[in-house]
N, C-alpha and C positions, 0 to 999 in steps of 0.2 A: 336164683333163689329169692322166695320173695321173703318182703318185712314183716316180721310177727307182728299182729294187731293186736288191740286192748282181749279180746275174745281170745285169741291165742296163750296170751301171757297169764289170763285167771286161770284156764283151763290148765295149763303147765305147772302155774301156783298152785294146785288143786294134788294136780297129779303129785305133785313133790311132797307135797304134804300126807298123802296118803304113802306114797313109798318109804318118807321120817317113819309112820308110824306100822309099817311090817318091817323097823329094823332093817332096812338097805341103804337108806340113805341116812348119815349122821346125822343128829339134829341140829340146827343153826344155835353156834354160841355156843356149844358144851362141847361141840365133835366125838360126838358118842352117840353108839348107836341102840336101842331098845324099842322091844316091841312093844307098840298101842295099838290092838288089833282092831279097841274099838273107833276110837280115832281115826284108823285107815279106814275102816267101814262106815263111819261119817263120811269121810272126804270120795269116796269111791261113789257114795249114796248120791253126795250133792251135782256129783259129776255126773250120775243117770239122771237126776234131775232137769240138770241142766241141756242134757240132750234131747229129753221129752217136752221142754218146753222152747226147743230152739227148732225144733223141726220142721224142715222146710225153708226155714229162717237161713241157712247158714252156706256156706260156698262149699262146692266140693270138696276143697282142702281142708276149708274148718271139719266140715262132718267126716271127713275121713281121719283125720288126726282125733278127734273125740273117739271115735269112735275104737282105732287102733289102740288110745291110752286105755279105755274101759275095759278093753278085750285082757289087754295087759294084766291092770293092775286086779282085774279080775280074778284072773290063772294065777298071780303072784300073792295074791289073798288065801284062796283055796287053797296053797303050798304050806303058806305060813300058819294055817290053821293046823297042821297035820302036827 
């Protein structure tokens, strides 16, 4: 198992912040959960961002973990829009 890098841990921070705001994960310090869809659609945004300007740039691992989270919080976006 390797060590998560600085690149890993925003990406993760990114992701958690988008899952806070479709209501899955509690929000830090209140432990309660509600939907900010557009909030998650920021953080989901910065996260394509972030992969279109890392491209090429990044390790296998990194690009497959980005890429796996965006797939995710994509499909869990589209849910929570319903």
């Amino acid at each position: 198992m390797r060590e998560h890098s600085l690149f890993d841990l925003l990406v993760l921070s990114l992701g958690n912040a988008a899952l806070v705001g479709l209501g899955i994960v509690p929000e830090p310090g209140t432990n309660t959960t509600r939907k900010d869809l557009e909030s998650a659609k920021y953080n989901i945004e910065l996260l394509e961002t972030l992969q279109k300007k890392t491209k090429g740039n990044l390790s296998q691992a990194e690009d497959e973990m980005l890429a796996s989270l965006l797939y995710d919080l994509r499909l869990k976006y589209v849910e929570a829009k319903k």
